[in-house]
C-alpha positions, 0 to 999 in steps of 0.5 A: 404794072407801076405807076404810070398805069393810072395814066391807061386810056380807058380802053386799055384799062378795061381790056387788061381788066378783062382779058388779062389775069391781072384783074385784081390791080386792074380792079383797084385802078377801076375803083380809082376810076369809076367808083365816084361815078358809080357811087352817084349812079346808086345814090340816085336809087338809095339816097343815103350815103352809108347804105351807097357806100355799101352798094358801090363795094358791092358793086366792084366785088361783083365786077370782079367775079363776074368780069369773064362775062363782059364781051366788049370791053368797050362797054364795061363802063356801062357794065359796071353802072348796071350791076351798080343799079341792080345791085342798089335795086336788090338792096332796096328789096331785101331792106325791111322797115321799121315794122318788119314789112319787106319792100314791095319788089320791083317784078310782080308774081309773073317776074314781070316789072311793074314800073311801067304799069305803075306810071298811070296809077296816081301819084298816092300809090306807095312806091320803092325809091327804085321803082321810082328810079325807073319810073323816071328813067322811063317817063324820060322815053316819053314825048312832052305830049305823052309825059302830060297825059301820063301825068294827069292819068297819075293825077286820077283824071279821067279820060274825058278830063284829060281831053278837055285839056289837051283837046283830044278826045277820050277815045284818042287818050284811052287809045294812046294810053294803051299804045304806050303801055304796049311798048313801055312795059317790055321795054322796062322788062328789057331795058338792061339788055337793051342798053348792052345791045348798043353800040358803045357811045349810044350806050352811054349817052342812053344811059345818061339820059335815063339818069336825067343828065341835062343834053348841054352835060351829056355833050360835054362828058361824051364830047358830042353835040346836043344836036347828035345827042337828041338825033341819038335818042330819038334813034334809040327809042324809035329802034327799041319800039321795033324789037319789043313789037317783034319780041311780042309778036 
């Protein structure tokens, strides 16, 4: 390798990663590659540049000892940004504050996640900067009329409230709550597997998404239309409703 490597498409570089036994100058390319974008992805978590700074080394010491389990190199992109935000959510649990007190974590006594839970608790309930991360991600998933209602159920108003505002009636919220729930906990429980079940170029516009990237950004990074950009989330999220209901079923 010499110094026309730095010119390698990405898919070559991720298969010499990958597949070769060349992995520690291929990492160093990565690094060069991806670590400003990986970087961005764990600040969105943390929020302070010096405890990113250890996460992203992180993040590629990890890359490196584990690269024998990516199965398409097509998709270590979006590998790399999910032990970016794994490893980011791992630092937030094992950090303590200034009275000793472990941050509360992610997953409750059952290994289950409780972001998605936590979206209809109000506002003034304590969360990590992670579970406010994912609770993000999630509400991202959401129609404009779902959103609203979740809103105003973390705003601790009741379902005949509610009603009066969206002219619904408090049967129809209490039921369109639970529906959402139905689907919005397995999904947060699965979410890691289901990104990595993708096809490569939804992969990634999903993972932009659930970042918050606006659609005219997303198109420009991935060079698809905003049109077949919300055509592609909407897929994803009608498809990832069908395999939690079967995976619970």
């Amino acid at each position: 390798m010499g110094l026309d490597d730095n010119n390698l498409d990405d898919d070559e570089l991720h298969r010499r990663f990958v597949e070769t036994g060349e992995c520690e100058y291929t990492l160093k390319l990565l690094m060069q590659r991806y670590e400003k974008s990986v970087r961005a992805c764990v600040l969105k978590i943390l929020n302070d540049p010096r405890d990113a700074d250890e996460v992203t080394n992180e993040t590629f010491r990890k890359a490196f000892i584990n690269k024998g389990k990516i199965k398409y190199p097509d998709k270590l992109e979006g590998w790399l940004h999910t032990i970016a935000k794994n490893a980011a959510f791992d630092y937030v649990r094992g950090r303590k504050d200034e009275d000793g007190i472990e941050i509360v974590s992610l997953d409750d006594k059952d290994g289950k996640n409780i972001a998605a839970a936590t979206l209809f608790e109000e506002q003034q309930v304590q969360q990590t900067e992670a579970m406010q991360y994912q609770l993000n991600g999630l509400l991202r998933l959401l129609s404009e009329k779902d959103q609203e209602i979740v809103d105003y159920i973390r705003d601790d108003l009741r379902p005949k409230q509610i009603a009066e505002k969206i002219d619904f009636t408090p049967s129809a919220v209490q039921k369109r709550r639970e529906r959402l729930l139905e689907w919005l906990r397995p999904v947060a429980d699965q979410l890691d597997e289901l990104l990595d079940d993708l096809p490569p170029q939804d992969q990634k516009v999903m993972e932009r998404h659930l970042d918050g990237q606006p659609i005219e950004e997303i198109s420009r990074s991935l060079v698809i239309t905003p049109t077949d950009i919300e055509t592609c989330v909407k897929r994803v999220i009608r498809e990832w409703k069908k395999t939690v209901r079967s995976n619970t079923t």
